[in-house]
KEBAMI-143213 format. One record per residue (C-alpha): residue in one letter; x, y, z. Coordinates in pm, whole numbers, plus 50000, padded with zeros to 5 digits. Example, Ala and Ser with C-alpha at 12.3 -4.5 7.8 and 13.67 -1.06 7.14 Angstrom:
<zapas>
A512304955050780S513674989450714
</zapas>
This chain:
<zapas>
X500005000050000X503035021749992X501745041149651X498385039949756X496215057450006X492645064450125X490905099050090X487865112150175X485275133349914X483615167150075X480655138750072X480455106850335X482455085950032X485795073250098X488315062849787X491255043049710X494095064849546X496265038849327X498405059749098X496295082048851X493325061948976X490815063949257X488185032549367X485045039449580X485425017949897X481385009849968X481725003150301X483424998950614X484034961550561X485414964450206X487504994050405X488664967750720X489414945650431X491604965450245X493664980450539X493004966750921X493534996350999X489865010150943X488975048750966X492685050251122X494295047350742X491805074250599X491865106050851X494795124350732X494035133850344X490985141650168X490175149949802X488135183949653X486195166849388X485045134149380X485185132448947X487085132448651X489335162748616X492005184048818X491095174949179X493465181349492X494315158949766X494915181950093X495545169550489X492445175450695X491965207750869X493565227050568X491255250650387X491065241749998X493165273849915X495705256650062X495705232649795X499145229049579X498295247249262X499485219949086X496445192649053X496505160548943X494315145048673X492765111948870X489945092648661X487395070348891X487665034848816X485285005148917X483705005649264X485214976149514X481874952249532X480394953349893X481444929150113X477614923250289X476354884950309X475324867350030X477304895049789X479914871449499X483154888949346X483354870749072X486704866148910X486934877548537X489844856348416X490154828848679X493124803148638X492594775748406X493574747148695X493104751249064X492474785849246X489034795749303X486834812049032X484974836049280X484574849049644X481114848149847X481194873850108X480424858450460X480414870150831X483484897450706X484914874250538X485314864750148X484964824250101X486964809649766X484024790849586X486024765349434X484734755149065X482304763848840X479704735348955X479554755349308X479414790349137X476474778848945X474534769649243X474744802149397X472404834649379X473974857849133X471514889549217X474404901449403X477044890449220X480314916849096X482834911048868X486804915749007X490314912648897X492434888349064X494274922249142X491754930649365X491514903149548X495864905949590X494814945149741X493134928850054X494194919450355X495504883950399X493064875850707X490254885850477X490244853150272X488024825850511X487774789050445X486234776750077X483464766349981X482734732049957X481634714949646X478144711449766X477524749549827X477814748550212X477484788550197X474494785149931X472814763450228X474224782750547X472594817550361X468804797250318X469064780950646X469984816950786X467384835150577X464984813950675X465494814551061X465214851650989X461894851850870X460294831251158X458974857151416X458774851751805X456284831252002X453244848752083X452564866652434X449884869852608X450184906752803X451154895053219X447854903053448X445524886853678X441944895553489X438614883553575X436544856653359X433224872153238X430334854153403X431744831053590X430744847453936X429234818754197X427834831754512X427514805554815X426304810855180X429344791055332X429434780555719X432844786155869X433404778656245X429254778156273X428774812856114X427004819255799X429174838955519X428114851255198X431024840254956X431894853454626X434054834154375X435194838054047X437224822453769X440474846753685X443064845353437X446444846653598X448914855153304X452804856753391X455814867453198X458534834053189X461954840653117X463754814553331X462284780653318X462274754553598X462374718553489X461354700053772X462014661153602X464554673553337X465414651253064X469194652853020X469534647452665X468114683052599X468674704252921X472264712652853X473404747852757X473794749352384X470954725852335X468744736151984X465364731552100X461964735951890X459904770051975X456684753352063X458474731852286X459674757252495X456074770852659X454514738052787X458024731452902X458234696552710X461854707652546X461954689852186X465434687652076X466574697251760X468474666651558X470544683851331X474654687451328X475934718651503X478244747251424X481044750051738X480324772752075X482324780452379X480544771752754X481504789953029X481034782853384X480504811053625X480524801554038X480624824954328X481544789754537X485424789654503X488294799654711X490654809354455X490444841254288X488914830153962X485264828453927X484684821253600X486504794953332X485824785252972X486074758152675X485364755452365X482904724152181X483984715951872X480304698051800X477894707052038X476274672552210X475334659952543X478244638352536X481434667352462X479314688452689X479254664552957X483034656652905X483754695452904X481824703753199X483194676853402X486424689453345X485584724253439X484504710553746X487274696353818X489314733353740X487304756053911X486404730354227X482924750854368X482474744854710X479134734254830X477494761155058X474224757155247X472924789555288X469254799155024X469984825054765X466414827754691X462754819654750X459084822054663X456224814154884X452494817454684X449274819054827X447024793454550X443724781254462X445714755554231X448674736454186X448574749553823X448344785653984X451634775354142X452904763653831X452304800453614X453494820753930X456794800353998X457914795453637X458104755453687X458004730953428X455544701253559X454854671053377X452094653853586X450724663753883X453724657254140X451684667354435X448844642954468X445904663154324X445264675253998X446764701353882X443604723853771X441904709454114X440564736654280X441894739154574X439784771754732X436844749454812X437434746955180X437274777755353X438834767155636X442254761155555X444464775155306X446684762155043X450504775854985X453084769654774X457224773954841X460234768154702X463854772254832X466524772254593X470994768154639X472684777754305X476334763954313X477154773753949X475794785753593X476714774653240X475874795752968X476674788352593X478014811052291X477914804151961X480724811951688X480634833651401X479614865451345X476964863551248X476364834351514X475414802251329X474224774151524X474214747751299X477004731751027X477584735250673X475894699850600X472724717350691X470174720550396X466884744050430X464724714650454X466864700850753X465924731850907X462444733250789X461594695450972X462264711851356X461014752051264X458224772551137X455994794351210X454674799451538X457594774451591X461074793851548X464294772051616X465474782751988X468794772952180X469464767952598X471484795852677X472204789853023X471604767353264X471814772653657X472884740653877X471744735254245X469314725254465X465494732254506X463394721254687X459104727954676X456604722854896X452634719554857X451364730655213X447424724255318X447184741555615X444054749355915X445924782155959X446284811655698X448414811055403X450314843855610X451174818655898X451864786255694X454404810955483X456164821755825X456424785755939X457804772455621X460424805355668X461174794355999X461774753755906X463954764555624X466164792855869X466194764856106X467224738255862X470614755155749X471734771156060X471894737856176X469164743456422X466144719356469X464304738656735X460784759756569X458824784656863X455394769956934X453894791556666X455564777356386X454974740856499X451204747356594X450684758156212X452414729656082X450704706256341X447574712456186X449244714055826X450064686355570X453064688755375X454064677655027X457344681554896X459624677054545X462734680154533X463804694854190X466344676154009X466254645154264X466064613754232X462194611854313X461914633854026X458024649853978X457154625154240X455854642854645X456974629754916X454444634755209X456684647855515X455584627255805X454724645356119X455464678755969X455984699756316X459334675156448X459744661156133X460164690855841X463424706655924X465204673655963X463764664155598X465134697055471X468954692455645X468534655255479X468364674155116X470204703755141X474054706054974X475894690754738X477274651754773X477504623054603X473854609554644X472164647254594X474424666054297X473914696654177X471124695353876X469294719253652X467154734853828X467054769353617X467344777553228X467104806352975X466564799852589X467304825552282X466194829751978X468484815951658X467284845051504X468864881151539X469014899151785X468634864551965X466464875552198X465864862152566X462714836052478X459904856252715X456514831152696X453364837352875X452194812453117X448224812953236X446214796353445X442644800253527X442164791453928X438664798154120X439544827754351X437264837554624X437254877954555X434894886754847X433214873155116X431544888255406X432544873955757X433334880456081X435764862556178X437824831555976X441204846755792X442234871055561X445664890055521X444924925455488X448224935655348X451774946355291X453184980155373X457064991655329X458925013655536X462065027055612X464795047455657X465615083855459X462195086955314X460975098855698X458045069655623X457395063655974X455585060056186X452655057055981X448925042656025X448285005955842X444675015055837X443534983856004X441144984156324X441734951456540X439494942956823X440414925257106X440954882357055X442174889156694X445374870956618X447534893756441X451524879156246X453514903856119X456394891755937X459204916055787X462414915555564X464674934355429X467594960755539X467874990755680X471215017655765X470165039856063X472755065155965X475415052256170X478895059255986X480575027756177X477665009156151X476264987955907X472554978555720X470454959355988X468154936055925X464194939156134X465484923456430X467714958756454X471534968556600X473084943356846X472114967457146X469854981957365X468275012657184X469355046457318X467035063257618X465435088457379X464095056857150X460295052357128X460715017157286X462745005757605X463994977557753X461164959358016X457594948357925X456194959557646X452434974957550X451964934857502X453184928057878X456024908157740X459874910457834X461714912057527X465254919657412X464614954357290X467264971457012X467885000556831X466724999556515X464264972356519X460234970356343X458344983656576X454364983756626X451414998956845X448145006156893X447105042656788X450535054956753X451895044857086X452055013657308X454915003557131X456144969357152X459034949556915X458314931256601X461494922756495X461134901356127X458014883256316X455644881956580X452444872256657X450134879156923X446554885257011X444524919757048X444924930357479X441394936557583X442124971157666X442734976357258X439934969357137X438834987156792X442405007156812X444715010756478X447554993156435X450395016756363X454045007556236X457335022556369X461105022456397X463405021056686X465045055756613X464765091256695X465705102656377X464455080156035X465485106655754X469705102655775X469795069655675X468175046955393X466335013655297X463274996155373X461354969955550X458854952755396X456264938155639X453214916955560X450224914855799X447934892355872X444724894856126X442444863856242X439294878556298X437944866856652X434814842356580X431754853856836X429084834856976X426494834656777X422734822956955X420554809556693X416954829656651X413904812456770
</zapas>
C-alpha cells in the first residue's frame, strides 16, 4: 500500500488512490478489508472533487486554498463490490487449473468458491465482477475457508434467511383479569357462622423468562441445546436433531476459594456427550464448594397447583403433588393452600455460539433440515444457560392462613441451614395442623411428592437431609434461559396462564384474611405511619418483615428487622422491660416496631404474633422504627400482615 492511500470526498464517500486512479470503497468492511487499519488509514488526506478532472488531495483541517496549485488529473475506476452476506466477486479471468473462480462474502469474510459447479449453484443477484488484482489489494486475514463442492454457503445463507423470517412466540400481556360470568355466590358456614362468599374464575397471566424443569430430561437440558419453539412454553423441550456449528461454555461460580470465578472451553460439536466431558472437566478446574445457605425463594398463596405452576415459572409434567393440577383447591374455607420453594445455586453454564453472524448449525445443513424442527409459530430456539443447584418445593394444606403457613415454612427452612432443629410453638402449631408435600427438583424422586411425616418435628430434619451438594444429591438443573436463533437472539419471554377459582369477596366476621403489605424505612421519613387496620380485642395478628435498613450510623452497618446488636438509646420510642403486650423482650435500636394508635409500642422484629389486649379493642395498628431520627439513613422493611378475625358466639333465633 506504499503508493496507495485512502481519501475522503467533501461527501460521506471514501476512495482508494492507486496511481492516477481512485476506487470507491462501499463500506466499512470492504474498508477493514483493504487496510486493518479502518477509519485510522483514511483521517489524514481528503480529496476536493470526487470526478474526473484536476482534483486536489489536501491533509484535513487545511482550507482548499491551501491546495498545491498543481492538481492532478485522477479518473474514477470501478467501485470495490460490497462485502455484505450473500454478495459474489466474481473473478473475470480465473486460472485455468486450481484457484478459486469467485469469492462469496460471509460474516466479514470472502469464502473461495472453488469451481464452476459451486458458482452455478449460487444466487447471482448480488454478484460483481473483480480482477484477481483486487483480490491481491486485501488483507490476507480477509480470505476465510472455501466453499465446499456442495455449496455449504448457498445452504448456510437459506438456512439463515429462513430462521430470519420466523417471528417470536406469541405473548399473552402479564395480568391477573377476571373471567366474564363466571361469578358463583355461596352462603358458606365457617366455624358455625354463615358467610356470603363470592368466587370467580380469573386469568392469571405471567411473563417466563427462566424456566424450571422440575424432572429434566438430560439429553436436551444442557446449555447449547437447539430446541423447537413450541416446545419451549409447555416446558416439554423437543430437541433439535441436526449437526451443530462449534460454541464456547462457560462456567461462572461464586463457590470457590481461589480468585477466579469464571472458566471457559470451547465444543467443537455441540452434544450431550462433549458437553458432559467439558463440563466435568471444568468442574474439576474451578472446584465450587458446596454452601448451604438459600439465595432465593418464593412462597404463593394458590387456589391451584397449576396457579403455582404460572406464578413460579416451573415446568411440571404430571401432577407431582397428589391432586390435579387444575383441582381447585379454594373449596374449603377453612384452611388455606401455599406453595414454596427454596433454591441453592452452586454454578451457571451459559453457551456462545461462533461466528459473526452466530450460526448454530453446520455447513451439511440444507433448508429442509431446518424446515423439519422450525416454522411458524415454531422458530428454532437454543438453551442459553443453565443454573445448577438445589430446590426444593413444597405443597402446604394448612388449618391456619396462608400468612402463617408462609412464616412457618420461613422458619423450618432458617432452622434447617443454621443447623438448628428447634421451631417456637407458633411455627409448629401451624404445621401441626398442616400437611406437607414436597419435590425436590432435580432429585432422584423426580416429579414425584413425598408426604413429610409429622410435619411439626419432622420438616426441618427432611430439609437438612436434602440440602448441599454430595455424592447421592448433585447439583442439577434446576434453572434455564433459551434465545432465539434468530437476530438479535432475543431472551425467549413466553406467557404462562392459568385460570384458578379465587374467592374475591366474602363477608365474615371472623375466619382469615391478610389485609396487606406496607414498606417502610429509613431516609424517606416513612414512619411511623397508620396501616389503616382496626383490630378488636381476641384477633390474632403475624407480622412478618424483611429486608435492610442503615440507621445513619457511619461505623455501623445495614440491619436487618430484628435491629443493632444493642439496647436502643434512652430517647428511642421503645425501652427495655415489658412491652404494651406485657412481654419482656430483648429490645434494640433499630428494630420494626408496632402499636396501637401510635403508641404502646412493643418489638416486632422480622416476626411476631400475638393477640389483640382487651384494653385495645377497635384501636389502629400503627408501624414504627426504633430511632429518633428516620430521615439520615436509607432502605426499607417490607412487612406483611395478617389478622384472624375473633369468631363470636352466635345464639341461633327462635
Amino acid at each position: 500500500m506504499a503508493n496507495r492511500k485512502f481519501v475522503k470526498s467533501n461527501g460521506p464517500n471514501i476512495y482508494l488512490v492507486d496511481g492516477d486512479m481512485m476506487r470507491l470503497v462501499p463500506d466499512y468492511v470492504t474498508l477493514h478489508a483493504l487496510d486493518p487499519r479502518g477509519w485510522d488509514a483514511v483521517k489524514t488526506d481528503r480529496i476536493t472533487a470526487p470526478h474526473p478532472g484536476p482534483v486536489s488531495i489536501v491533509a484535513t483541517g487545511q482550507p482548499p486554498a491551501a491546495a498545491p496549485a498543481a492538481q492532478k488529473q485522477l479518473s474514477i475506476g470501478r467501485p470495490f463490490p460490497p462485502m455484505r452476506d450473500g454478495t459474489l466477486w466474481v473473478l473475470n479471468d480465473p486460472p485455468k487449473v486450481g484457484g478459486p473462480v469467485a469469492y462469496l462474502a460471509e460474516g466479514r469474510k470472502l469464502r473461495p468458491v472453488p469451481d464452476a459447479q459451486t458458482l452455478s449453484v449460487l444466487p447471482r443477484d448480488h454478484a460483481h465482477p473483480v480482477e484477481a488484482a483486487d483480490i491481491d489489494l486485501l488483507h490476507a486475514d480477509t480470505i476465510g475457508r472455501p466453499l465446499g463442492v456442495f455449496d455449504a454457503a448457498l445452504r448456510v445463507v437459506d438456512v439463515d434467511n429462513y430462521i430470519n423470517s420466523i417471528g417470536p412466540l406469541p405473548y399473552e400481556p402479564p395480568g391477573d383479569t377476571p373471567v366474564p360470568g363466571t361469578d358463583d355466590v355461596r352462603i358458606d358456614l365457617i366455624d358455625g357462622v354463615p358467610m356470603e362468599v363470592r368466587r370467580r374464575r380469573v386469568r392469571i397471566a405471567r411473563e417466563v423468562t427462566n424456566f424450571v424443569e422440575i424432572s429434566p430430561i438430560a439429553d436436551v437440558l444442557w446449555p447449547g441445546s437447539a430446541i423447537t419453539g413450541a416446545s419451549v412454553l409447555p416446558g416439554a423441550l423437543a430437541p433439535i436433531g441436526l449437526h451443530r456449528s462449534p460454541g464456547v461454555i462457560t462456567l461462572t461460580t461464586d463457590l470457590t476459594s481461589g480468585a477466579q470465578r469464571s472458566q471457559s472451553t470451547r465444543l467443537e460439536t455441540p452434544d450431550l456427550a462433549s458437553y458432559v466431558d467439558a463440563l466435568a472437566k471444568l468442574l474439576d478446574d474451578l472446584k465450587p464448594y458446596d454452601a448451604a445457605a438459600a439465595v432465593r425463594f418464593s412462597l404463593e398463596q394458590i387456589s391451584s397447583v397449576e396457579e403455582a405452576m404460572v406464578k413460579t415459572g416451573l415446568n411440571l409434567k404430571g401432577t407431582g403433588w397428589g391432586v390435579d393440577a387444575k383441582a381447585d383447591l379454594s373449596n374449603k374455607l377453612t384452611r388455606s393452600t401455599t406453595f414454596g420453594t427454596f433454591s441453592q445455586v452452586y454454578y451457571q453454564v451459559a453457551f456462545s455460539p461462533d461466528g459473526s453472524p452466530l450460526q448454530f448449525f453446520a455447513d451439511d445443513v440444507t433448508l429442509p433440515d431446518v424446515q423439519l424442527y422450525a416454522g411458524p409459530n415454531n422458530p428454532p430456539c437454543y438453551i442459553a444457560t443453565v443454573t445448577y443447584g438445589r430446590m426444593l418445593t413444597f405443597l402446604i394444606d394448612s388449618a391456619y392462613s396462608s400468612a402463617e403457613a408462609k412464616a412457618a415454612l420461613n422458619a423450618s427452612w432458617s432452622a434447617a441451614v443454621s443447623g438448628g432443629a428447634n421451631l417456637d410453638a407458633s411455627a409448629k402449631a401451624v404445621l401441626a395442623s398442616s400437611s406437607v408435600t414436597a419435590v425436590v427438583v432435580g432429585g432422584s424422586s423426580g416429579a414425584a411428592g413425598a408426604p413429610i411425616i409429622d410435619p411439626a418435628n419432622g420438616l426441618v430434619p427432611w430439609i437438612q437431609s436434602q440440602i448441599g451438594i454430595a455424592a447421592d444429591r448433585p447439583a442439577a438443573p434446576i434453572e434455564y434461559t433459551v434465545r432465539y436463533m434468530a437476530p438479535p437472539h432475543n431472551i425467549v419471554s413466553v406467557t404462562r396462564a392459568a385460570d384458578p377459582i379465587k374467592i374475591v369477596d366474602a363477608n365474615v366476621y371472623g375466619g382469615r384474611e391478610v389485609l396487606g403489605t406496607y414498606q417502610m424505612g429509613e431516609g424517606s421519613g416513612s414512619a411511623p405511619f397508620s396501616t389503616g387496620i382496626t383490630v378488636n380485642r381476641g384477633d390474632q395478628v403475624i407480622i412478618t418483615a424483611t429486608g435492610q435498613i442503615w440507621a445513619g450510623w457511619i461505623f455501623i452497618g445495614k440491619n436487618g428487622p430484628e435491629g443493632l446488636d444493642g439496647p436502643p438509646k434512652p430517647w428511642y420510642p421503645l425501652q427495655p422491660g415489658k412491652d404494651s403486650l406485657d412481654q419482656n423482650v430483648d429490645v434494640r435500636g433499630s428494630s420494626l416496631l408496632a402499636g396501637f394508635d401510635n403508641t404502646n409500642w412493643f418489638q416486632v422484629g422480622s416476626g411476631r404474633t400475638f393477640n389483640v389486649p382487651t384494653e385495645r379493642d377497635k384501636a389502629v395498628l400503627w408501624l414504627n422504627i426504633n430511632d429518633d431520627d428516620l430521615t439520615n439513613g436509607n432502605g426499607t422493611f417490607d412487612v406483611t400482615i395478617s389478622v384472624r378475625r375473633r369468631v363470636p358466639t352466635v345464639n341461633a333465633a327462635g
